[in-house]
N, CA, C and O atoms as a MOPAC input file, in Angstrom:
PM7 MOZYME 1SCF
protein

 N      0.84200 1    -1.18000 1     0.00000 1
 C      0.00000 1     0.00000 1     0.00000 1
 C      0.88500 1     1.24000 1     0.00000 1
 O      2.00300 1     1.23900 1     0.51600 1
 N      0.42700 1     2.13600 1    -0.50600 1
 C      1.65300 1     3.63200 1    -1.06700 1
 C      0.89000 1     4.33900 1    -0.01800 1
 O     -0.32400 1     4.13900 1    -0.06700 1
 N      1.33600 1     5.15600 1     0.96400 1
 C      0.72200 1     6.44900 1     1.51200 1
 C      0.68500 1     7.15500 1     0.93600 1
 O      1.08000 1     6.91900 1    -0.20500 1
 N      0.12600 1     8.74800 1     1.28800 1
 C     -0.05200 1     9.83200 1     1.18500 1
 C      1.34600 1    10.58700 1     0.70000 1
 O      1.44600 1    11.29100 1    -0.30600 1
 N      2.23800 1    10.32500 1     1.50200 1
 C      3.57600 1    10.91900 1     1.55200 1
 C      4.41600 1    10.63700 1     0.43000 1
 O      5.25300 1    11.31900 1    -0.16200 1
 N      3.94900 1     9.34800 1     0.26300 1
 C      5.03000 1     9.10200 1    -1.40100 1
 C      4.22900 1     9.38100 1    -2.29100 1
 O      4.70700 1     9.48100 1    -3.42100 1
 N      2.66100 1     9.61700 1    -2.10700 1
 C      2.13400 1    10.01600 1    -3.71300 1
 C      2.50700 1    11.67800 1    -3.51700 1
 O      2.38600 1    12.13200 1    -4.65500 1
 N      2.83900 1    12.61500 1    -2.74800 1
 C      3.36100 1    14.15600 1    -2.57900 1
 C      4.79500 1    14.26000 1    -2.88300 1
 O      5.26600 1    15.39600 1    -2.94700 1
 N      5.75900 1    12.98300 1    -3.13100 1
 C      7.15400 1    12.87700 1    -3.13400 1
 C      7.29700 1    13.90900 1    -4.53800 1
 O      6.35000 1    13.76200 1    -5.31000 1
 N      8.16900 1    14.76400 1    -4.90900 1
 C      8.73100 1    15.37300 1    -6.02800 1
 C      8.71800 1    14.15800 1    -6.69900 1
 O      8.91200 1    13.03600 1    -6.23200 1
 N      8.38400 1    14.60700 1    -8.24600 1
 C      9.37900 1    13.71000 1    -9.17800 1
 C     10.52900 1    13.72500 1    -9.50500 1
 O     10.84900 1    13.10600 1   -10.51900 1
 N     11.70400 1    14.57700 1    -8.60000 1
 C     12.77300 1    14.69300 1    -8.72300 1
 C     13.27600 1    13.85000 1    -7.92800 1
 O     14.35700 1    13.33600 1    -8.21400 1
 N     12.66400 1    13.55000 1    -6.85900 1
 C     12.90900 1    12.83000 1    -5.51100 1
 C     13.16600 1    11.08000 1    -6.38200 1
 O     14.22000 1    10.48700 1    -6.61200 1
 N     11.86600 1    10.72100 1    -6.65200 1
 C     11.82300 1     9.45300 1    -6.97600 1
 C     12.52800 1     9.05800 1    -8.67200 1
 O     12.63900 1     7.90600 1    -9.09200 1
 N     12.90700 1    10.22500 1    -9.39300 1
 C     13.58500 1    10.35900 1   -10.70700 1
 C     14.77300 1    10.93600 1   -11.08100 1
 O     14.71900 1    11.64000 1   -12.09000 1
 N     15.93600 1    10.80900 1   -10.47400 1
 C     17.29500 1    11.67500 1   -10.63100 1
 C     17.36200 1    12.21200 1   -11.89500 1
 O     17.83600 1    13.29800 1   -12.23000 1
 N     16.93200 1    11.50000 1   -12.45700 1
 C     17.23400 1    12.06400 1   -13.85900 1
 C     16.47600 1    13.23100 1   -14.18900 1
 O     17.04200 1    14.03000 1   -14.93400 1
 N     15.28900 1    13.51300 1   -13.78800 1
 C     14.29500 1    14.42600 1   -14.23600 1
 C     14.75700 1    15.89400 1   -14.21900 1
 O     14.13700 1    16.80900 1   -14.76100 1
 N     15.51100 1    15.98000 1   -13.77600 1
 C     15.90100 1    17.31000 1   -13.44800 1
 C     16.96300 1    17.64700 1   -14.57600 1
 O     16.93600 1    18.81700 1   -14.95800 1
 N     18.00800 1    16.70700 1   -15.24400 1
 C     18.64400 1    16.82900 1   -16.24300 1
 C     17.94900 1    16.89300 1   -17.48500 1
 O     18.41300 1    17.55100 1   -18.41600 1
 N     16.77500 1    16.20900 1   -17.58800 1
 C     16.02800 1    16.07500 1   -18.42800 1
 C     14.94300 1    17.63600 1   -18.92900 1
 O     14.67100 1    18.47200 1   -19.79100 1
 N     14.76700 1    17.26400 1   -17.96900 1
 C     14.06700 1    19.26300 1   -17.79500 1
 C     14.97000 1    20.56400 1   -18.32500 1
 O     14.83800 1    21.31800 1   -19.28900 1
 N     15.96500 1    20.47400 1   -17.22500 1
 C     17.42000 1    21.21000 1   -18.19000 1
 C     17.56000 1    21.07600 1   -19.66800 1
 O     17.40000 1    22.01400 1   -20.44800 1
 N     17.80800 1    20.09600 1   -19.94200 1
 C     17.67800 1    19.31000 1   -21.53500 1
 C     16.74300 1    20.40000 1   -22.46000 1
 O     17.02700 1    21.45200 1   -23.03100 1
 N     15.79200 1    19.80700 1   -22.35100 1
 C     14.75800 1    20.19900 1   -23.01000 1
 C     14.40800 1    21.90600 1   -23.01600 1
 O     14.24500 1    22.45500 1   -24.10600 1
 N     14.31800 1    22.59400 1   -21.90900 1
 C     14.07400 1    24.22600 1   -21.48800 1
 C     15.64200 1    24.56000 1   -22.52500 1
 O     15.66000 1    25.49500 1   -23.32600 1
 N     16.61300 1    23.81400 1   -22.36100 1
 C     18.03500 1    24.55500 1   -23.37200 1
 C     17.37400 1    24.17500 1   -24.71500 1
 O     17.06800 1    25.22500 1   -25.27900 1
 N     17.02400 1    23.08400 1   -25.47000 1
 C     16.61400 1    23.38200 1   -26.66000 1
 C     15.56100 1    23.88200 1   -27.01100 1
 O     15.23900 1    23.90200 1   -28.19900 1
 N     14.57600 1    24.54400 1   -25.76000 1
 C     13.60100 1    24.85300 1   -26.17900 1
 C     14.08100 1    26.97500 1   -26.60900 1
 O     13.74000 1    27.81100 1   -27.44500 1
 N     14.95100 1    26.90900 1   -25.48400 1
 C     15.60100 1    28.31700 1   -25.83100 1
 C     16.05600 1    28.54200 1   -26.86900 1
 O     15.73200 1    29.59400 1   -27.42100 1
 N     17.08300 1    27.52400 1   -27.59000 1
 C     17.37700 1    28.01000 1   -28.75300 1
 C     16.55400 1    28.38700 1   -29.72400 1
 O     16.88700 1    29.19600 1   -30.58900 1
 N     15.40800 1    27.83100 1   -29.66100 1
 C     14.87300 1    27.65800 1   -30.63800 1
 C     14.06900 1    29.18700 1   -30.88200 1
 O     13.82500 1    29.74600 1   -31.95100 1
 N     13.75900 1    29.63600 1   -29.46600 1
 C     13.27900 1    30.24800 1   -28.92300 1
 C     13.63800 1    31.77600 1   -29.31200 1
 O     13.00900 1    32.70700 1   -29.81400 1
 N     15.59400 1    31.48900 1   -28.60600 1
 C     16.37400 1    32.83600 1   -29.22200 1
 C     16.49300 1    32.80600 1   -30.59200 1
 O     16.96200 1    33.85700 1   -31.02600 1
 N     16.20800 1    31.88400 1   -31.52900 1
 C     16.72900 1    32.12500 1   -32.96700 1
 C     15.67500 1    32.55900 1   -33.88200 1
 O     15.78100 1    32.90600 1   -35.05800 1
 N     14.43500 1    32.46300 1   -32.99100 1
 C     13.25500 1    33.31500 1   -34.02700 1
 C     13.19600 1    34.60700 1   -33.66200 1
 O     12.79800 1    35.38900 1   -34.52600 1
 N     13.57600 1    35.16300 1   -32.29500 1
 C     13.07900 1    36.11500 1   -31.69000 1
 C     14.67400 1    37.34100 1   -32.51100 1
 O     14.55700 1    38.50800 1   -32.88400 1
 N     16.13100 1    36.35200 1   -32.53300 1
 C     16.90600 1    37.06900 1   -32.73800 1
 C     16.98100 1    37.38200 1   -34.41100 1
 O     17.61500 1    38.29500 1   -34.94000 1
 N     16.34200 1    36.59400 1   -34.92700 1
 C     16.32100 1    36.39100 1   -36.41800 1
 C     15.49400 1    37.92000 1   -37.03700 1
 O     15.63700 1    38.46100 1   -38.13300 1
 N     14.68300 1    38.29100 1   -35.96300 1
 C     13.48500 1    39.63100 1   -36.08400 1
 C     14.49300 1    40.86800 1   -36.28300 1
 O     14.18500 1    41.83600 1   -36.97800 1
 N     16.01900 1    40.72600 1   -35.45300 1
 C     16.44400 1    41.55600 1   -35.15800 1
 C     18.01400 1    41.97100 1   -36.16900 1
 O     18.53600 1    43.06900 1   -36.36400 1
 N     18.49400 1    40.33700 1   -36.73700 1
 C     19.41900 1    40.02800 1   -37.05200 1
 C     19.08600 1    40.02700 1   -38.98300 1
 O     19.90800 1    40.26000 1   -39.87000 1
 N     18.11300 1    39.79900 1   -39.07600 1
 C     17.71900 1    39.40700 1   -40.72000 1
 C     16.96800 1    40.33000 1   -40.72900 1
 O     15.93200 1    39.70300 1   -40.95300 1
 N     16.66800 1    41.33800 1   -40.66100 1
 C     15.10200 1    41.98400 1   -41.04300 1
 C     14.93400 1    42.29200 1   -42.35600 1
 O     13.83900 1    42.49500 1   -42.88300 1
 N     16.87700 1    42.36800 1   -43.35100 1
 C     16.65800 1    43.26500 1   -44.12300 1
 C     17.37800 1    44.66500 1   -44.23800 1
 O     18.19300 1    44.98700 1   -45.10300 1
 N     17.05600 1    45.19400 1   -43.51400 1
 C     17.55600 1    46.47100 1   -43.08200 1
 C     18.87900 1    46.12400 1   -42.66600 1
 O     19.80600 1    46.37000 1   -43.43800 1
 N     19.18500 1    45.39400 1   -41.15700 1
 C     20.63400 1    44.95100 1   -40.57000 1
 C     20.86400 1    43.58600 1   -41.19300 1
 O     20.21200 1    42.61200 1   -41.57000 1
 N     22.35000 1    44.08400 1   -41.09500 1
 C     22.96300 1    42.42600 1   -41.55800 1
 C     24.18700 1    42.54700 1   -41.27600 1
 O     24.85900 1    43.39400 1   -41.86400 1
 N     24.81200 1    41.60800 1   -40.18000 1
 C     25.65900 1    42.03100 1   -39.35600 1
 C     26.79000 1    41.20800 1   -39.74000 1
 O     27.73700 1    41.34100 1   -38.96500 1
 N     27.01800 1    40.26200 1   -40.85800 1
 C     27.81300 1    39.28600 1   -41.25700 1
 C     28.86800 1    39.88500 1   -42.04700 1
 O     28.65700 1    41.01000 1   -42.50000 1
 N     29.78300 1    39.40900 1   -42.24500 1
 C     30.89800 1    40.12800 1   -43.59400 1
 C     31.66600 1    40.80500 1   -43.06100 1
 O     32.52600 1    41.16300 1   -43.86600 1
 N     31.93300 1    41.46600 1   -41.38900 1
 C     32.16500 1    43.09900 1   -40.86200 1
 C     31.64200 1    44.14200 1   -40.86400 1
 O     32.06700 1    45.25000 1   -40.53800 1
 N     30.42300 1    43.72400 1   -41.33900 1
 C     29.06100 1    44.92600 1   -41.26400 1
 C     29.15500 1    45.35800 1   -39.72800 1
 O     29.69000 1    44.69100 1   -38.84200 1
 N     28.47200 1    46.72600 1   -39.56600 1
 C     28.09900 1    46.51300 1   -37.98600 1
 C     27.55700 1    45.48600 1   -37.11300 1
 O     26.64500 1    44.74200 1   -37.47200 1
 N     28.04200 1    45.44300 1   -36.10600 1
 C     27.54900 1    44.23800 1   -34.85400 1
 C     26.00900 1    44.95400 1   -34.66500 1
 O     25.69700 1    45.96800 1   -35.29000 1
 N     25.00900 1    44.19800 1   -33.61200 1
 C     24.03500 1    44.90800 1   -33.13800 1
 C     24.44200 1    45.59100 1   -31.79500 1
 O     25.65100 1    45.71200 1   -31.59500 1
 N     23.80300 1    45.92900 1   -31.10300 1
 C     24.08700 1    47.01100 1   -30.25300 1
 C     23.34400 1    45.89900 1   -28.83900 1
 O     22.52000 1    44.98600 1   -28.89600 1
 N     24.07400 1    46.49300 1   -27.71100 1
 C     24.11300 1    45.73100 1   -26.65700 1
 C     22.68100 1    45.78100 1   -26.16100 1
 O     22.17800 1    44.76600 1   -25.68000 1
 N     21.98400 1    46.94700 1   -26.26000 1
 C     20.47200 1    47.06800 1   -26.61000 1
 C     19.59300 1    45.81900 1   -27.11700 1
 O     18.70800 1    45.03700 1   -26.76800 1
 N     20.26700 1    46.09600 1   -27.95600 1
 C     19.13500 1    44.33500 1   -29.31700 1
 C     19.68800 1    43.35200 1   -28.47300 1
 O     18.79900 1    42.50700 1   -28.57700 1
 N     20.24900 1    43.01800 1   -27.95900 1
 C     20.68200 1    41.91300 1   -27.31000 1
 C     19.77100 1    41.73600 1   -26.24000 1
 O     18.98900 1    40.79200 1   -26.12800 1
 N     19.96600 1    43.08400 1   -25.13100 1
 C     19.04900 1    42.91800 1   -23.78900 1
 C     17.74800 1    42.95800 1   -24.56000 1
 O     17.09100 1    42.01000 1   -24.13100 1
 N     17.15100 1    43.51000 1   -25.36600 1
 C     15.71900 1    43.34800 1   -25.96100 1
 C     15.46600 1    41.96300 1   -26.07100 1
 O     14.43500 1    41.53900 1   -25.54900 1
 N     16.35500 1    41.04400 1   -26.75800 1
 C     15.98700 1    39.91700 1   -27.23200 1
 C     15.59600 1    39.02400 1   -25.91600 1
 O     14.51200 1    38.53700 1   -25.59400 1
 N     17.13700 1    38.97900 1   -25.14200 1
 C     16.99000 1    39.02500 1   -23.43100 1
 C     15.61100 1    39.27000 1   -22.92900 1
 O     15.04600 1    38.33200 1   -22.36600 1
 N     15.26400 1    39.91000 1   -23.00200 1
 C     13.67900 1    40.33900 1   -22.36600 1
 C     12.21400 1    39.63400 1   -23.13400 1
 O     11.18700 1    39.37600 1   -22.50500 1
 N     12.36200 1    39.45500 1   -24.28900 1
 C     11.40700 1    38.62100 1   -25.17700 1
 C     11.88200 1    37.63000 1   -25.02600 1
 O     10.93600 1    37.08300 1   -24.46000 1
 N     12.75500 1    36.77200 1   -25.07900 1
 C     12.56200 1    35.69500 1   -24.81100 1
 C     12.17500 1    34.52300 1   -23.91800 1
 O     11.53600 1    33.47100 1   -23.90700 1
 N     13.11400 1    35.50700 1   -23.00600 1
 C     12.57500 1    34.97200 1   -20.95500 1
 C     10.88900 1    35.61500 1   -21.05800 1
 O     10.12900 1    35.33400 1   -20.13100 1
 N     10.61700 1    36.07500 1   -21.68000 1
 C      8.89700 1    36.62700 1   -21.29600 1
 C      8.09200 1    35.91700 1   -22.09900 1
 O      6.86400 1    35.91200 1   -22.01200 1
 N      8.92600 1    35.13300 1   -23.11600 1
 C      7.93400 1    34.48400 1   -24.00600 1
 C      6.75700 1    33.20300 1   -22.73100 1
 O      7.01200 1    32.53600 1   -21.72800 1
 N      5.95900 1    33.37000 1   -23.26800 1
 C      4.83100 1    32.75900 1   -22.49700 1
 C      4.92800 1    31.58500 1   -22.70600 1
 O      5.09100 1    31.02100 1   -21.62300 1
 N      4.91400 1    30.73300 1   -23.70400 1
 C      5.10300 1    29.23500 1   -23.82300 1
 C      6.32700 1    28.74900 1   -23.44200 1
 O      6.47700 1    27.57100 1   -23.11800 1
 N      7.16700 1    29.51000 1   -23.45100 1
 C      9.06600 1    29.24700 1   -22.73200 1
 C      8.31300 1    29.17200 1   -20.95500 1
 O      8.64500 1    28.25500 1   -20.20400 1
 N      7.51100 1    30.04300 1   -20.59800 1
 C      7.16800 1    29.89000 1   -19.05700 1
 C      6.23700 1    29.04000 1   -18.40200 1
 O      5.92100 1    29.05000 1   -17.21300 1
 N      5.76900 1    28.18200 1   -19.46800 1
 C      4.41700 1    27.60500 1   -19.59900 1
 C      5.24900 1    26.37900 1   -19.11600 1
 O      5.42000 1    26.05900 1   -17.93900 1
 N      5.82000 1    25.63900 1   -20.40200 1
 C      6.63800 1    24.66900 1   -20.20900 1
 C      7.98700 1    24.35200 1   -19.19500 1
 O      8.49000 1    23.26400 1   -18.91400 1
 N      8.30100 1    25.48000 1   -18.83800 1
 C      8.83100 1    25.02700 1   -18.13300 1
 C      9.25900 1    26.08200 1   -16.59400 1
 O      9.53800 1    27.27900 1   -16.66200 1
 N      9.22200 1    25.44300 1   -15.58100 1
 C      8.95500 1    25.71600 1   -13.93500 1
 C     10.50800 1    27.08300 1   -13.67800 1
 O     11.60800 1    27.04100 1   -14.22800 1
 N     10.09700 1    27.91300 1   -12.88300 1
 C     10.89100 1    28.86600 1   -12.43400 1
 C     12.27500 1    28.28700 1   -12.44100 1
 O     13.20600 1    28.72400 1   -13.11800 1
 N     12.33700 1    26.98500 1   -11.40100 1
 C     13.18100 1    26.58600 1   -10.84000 1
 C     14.50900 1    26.44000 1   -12.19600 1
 O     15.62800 1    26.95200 1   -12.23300 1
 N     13.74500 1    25.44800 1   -13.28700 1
 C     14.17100 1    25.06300 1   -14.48600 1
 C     15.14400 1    26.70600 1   -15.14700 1
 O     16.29400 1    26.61100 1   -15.57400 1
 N     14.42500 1    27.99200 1   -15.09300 1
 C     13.99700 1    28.97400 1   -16.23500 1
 C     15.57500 1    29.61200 1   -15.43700 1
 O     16.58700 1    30.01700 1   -16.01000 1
 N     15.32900 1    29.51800 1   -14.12200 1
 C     16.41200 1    30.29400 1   -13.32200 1
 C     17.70700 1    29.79700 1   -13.42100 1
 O     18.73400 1    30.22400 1   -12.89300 1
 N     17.51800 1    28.71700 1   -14.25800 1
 C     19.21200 1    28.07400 1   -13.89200 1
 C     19.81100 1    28.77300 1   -15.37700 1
 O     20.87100 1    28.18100 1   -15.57800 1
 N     19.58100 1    29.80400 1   -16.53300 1
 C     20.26200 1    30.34900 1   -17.68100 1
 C     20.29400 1    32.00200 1   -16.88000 1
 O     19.66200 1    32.61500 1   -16.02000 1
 N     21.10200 1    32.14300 1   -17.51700 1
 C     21.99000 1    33.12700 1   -16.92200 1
 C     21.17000 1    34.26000 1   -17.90700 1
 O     20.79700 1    34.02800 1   -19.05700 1
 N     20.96500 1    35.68300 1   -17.08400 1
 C     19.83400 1    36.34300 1   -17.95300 1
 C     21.33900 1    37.60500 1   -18.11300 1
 O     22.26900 1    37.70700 1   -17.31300 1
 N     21.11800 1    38.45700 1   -19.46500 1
 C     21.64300 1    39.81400 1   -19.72200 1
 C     21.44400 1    40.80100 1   -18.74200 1
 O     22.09700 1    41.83300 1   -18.90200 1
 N     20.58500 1    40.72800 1   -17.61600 1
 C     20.51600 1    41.76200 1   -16.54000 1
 C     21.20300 1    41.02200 1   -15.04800 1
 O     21.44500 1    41.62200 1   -14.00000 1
 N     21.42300 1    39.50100 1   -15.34400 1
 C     22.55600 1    39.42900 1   -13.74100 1
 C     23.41300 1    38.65900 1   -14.56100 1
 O     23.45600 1    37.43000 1   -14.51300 1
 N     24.30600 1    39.58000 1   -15.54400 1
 C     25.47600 1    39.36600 1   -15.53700 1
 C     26.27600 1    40.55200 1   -15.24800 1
 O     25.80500 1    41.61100 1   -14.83200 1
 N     27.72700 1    40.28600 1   -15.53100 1
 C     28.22900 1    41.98800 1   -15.57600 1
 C     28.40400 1    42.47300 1   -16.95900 1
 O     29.44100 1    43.13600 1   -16.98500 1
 N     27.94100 1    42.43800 1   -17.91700 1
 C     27.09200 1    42.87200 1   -19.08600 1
 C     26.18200 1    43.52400 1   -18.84900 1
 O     25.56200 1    44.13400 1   -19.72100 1
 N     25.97300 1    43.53800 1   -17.95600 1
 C     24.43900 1    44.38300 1   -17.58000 1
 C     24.78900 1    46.45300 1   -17.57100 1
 O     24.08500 1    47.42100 1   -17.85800 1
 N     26.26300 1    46.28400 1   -17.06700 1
 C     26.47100 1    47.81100 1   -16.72900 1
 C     27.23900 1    48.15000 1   -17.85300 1
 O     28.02200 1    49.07400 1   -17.63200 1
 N     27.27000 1    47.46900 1   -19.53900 1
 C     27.94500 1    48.07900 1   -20.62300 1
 C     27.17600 1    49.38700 1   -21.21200 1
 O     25.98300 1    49.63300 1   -21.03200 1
 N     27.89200 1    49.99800 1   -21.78700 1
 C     26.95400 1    51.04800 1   -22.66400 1
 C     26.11300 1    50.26600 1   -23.95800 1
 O     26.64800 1    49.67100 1   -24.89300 1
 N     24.69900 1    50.44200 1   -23.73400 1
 C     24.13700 1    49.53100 1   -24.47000 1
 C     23.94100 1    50.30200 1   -25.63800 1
 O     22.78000 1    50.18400 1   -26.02900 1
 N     24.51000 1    50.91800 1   -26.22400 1
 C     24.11600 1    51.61200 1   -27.42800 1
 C     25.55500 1    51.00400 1   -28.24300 1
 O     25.44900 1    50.95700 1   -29.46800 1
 N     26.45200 1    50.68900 1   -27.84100 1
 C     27.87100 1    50.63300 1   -28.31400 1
 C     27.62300 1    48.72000 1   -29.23400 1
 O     26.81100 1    47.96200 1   -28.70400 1
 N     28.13300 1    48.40100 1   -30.08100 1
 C     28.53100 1    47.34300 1   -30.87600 1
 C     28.71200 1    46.17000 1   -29.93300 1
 O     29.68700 1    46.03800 1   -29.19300 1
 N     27.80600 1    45.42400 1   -30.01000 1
 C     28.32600 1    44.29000 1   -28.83500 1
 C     29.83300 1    43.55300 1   -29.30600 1
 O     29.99400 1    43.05300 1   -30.41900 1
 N     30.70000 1    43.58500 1   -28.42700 1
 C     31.78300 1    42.56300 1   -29.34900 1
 C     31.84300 1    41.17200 1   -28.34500 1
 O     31.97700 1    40.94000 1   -27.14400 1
 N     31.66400 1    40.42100 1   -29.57800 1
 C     31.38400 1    38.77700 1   -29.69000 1
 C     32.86300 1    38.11200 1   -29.24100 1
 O     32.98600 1    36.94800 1   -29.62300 1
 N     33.97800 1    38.64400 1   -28.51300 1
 C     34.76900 1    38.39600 1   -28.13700 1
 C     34.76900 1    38.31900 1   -26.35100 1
 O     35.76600 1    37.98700 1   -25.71000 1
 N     33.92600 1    38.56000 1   -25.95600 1
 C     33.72500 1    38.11000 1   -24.94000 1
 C     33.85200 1    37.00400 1   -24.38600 1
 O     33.04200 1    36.27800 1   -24.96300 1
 N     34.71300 1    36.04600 1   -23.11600 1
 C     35.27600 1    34.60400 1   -22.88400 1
 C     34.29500 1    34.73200 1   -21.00600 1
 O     33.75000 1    33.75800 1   -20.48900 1
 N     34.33000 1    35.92900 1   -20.46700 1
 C     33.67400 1    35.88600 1   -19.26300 1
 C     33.27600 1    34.39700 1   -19.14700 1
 O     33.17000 1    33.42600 1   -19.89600 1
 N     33.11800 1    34.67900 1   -17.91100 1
 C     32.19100 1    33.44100 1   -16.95300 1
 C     30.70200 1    33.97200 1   -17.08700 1
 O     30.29400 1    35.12700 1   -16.97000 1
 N     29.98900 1    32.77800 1   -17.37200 1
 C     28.73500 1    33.33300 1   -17.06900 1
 C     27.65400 1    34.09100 1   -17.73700 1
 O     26.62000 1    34.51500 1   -17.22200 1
 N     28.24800 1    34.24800 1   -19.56200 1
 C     27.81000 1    34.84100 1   -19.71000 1
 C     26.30200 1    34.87500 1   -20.42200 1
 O     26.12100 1    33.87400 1   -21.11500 1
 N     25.76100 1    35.32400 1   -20.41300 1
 C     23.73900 1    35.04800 1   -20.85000 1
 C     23.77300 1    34.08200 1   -22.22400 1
 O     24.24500 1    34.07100 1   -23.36100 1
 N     22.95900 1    33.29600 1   -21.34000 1
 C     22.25100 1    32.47900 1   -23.12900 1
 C     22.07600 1    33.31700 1   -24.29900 1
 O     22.67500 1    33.07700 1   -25.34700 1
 N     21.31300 1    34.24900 1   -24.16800 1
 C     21.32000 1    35.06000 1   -25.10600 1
 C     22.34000 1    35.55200 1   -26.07500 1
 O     22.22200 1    35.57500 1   -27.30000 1
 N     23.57000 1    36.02400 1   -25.21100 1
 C     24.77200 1    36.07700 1   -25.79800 1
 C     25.29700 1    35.37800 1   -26.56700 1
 O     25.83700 1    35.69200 1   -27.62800 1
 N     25.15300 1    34.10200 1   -25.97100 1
 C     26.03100 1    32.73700 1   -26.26200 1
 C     25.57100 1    32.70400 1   -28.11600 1
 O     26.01200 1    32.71200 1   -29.26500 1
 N     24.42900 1    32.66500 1   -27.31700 1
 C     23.39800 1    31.64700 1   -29.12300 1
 C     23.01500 1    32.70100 1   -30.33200 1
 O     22.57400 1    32.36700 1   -31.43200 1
 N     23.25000 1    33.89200 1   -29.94100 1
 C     23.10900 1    34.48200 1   -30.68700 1
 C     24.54300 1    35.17600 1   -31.15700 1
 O     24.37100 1    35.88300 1   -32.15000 1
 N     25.21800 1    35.16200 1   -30.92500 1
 C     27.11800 1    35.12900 1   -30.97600 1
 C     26.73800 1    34.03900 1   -32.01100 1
 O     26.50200 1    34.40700 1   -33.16100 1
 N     26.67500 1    32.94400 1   -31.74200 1
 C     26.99600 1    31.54800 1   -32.57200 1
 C     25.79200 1    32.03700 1   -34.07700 1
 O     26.39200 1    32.59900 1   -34.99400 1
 N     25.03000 1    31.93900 1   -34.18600 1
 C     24.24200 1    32.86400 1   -34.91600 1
 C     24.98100 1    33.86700 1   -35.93700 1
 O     25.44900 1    33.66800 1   -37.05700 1
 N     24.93500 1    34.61100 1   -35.41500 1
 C     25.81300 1    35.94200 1   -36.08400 1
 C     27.03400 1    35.31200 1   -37.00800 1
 O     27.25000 1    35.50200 1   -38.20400 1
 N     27.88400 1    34.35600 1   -35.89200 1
 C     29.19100 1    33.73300 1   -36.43700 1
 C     28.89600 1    32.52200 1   -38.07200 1
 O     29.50500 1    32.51100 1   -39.14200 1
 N     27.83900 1    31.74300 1   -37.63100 1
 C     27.41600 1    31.27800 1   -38.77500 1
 C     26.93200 1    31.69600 1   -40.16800 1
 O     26.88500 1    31.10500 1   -41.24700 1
 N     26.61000 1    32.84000 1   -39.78900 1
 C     25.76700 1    33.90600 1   -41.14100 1
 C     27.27900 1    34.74400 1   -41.39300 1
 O     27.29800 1    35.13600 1   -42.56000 1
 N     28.20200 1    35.02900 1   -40.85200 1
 C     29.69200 1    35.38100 1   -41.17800 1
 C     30.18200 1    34.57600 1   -42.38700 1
 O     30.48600 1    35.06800 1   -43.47300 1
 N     30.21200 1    33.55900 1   -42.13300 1
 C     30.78700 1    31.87100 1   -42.33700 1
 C     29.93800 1    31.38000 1   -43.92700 1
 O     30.35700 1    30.62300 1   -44.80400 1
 N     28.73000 1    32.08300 1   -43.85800 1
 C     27.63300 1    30.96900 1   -45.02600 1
 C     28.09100 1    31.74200 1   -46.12800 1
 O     27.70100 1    31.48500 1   -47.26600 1

């Protein structure tokens, strides 16, 4: 007979894995996530940041930063706990750059925002094609 207490157990409790799994999934769900939201900003047409064109501005970055963590189905699917473990453009130390200035993609920091990361890799690929 199961009590009360083990049907209230976390599924983290009784599933080690679940928690990697969750991780898993919330990271590819981001990419997917940052590459439409950055694509608005990166392809429009107008900018095109590949070749040595201008970079975007540390601005478009925290924008994207902010749409993406706010996207509603990114919060739907997956739990605070999950959302809090990517590193956001406002608690890094990126946060106190002049955001009007050229982001440079040379950045090695610790820590630094998903956002950064995947959209760096982004940028670098459309360099490259």
């Amino acid at each position: 007979m199961i009590n009360d207490s083990a049907l209230d157990m976390d599924v983290h409790d009784t599933h080690p894995v679940a928690p990697e799994r969750a991780l898993r999934s919330a990271s590819l769900d981001l990419q997917q996530i940052i590459a439409t939201v950055a694509g608005r900003y990166l392809n429009n047409g107008r900018r095109q940041y590949s070749n040595g064109a201008q970079s975007p501005t540390w601005r478009t970055l925290q924008t994207i930063d902010e749409q993406v963590f706010e996207n509603r189905g990114f919060r739907a699917r997956h739990d605070d706990t999950v959302r809090s473990t990517f590193v956001r453009f406002g608690d890094s130390r990126l946060s106190g750059i002049d955001l009007d200035e050229p982001v440079d993609w040379r950045r090695d920091d610790d820590d630094l925002p998903a956002v950064y990361l995947l959209v760096r890799a982004l940028v670098q690929a459309d360099a490259t094609a």
